[in-house]
N, C-alpha and C positions, 0 to 999 in steps of 0.2 A: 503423462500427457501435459499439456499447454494450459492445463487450466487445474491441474495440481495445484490447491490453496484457494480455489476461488469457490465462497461460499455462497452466491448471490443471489436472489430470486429468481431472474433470469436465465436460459441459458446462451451465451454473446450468440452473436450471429456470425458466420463467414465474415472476415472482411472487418469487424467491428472493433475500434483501439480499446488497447487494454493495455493496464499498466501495472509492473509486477514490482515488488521492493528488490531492488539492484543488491543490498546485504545481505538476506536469505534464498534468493533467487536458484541457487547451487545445491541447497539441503534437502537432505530428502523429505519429501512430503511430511512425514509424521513430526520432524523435529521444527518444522517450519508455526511461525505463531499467526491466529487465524486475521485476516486481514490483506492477507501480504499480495493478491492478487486483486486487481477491480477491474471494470469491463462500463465505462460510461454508455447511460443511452443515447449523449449528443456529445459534440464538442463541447458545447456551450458546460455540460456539465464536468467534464476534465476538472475545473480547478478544484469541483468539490470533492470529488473525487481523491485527489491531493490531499486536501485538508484531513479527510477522514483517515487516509491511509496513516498521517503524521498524527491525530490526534487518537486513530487507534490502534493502528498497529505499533507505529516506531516505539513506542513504549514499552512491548512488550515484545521486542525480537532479538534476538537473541546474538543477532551476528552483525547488528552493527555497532561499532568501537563506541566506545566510552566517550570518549571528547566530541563524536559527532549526537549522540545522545545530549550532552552534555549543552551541546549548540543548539537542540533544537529546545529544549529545556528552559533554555536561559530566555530566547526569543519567541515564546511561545505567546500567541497574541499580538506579538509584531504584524503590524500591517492590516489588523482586522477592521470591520468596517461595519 
């Protein structure tokens, strides 16, 4: 299903954007590391969204390459505010 990975208090609504890690997006559910699905309650909350995905998931997923790990690694705290 469309929401394989998504752990969230919630359940989204029809219609509601959701955003899935583009590196694990293809594996099957179980191999997948928890995080890799979010479902914001507004636009407004999108970037947060983001950030958690990159400060909790990407760390521990499994399928994406070494040098983009690597990138986010290095800039981690870049831009914060």
């Amino acid at each position: 299903s469309d929401l394989e990975g998504y752990a969230g208090r919630k359940e989204p609504t029809i219609g509601q954007v959701g955003i899935r890690c583009v590196f694990c997006k293809m594996l099957p559910k179980a191999e997948r590391s928890s995080g890799c699905v979010y479902f914001p309650e507004s636009l407004d909350a999108v970037h947060t969204k983001v950030g958690d995905m990159i400060r909790l998931h990407f760390p521990s997923c499994t399928s994406m390459p070494d040098d983009v790990k690597t990138h986010f690694r290095s800039n981690r705290g870049f831009g914060a505010k």
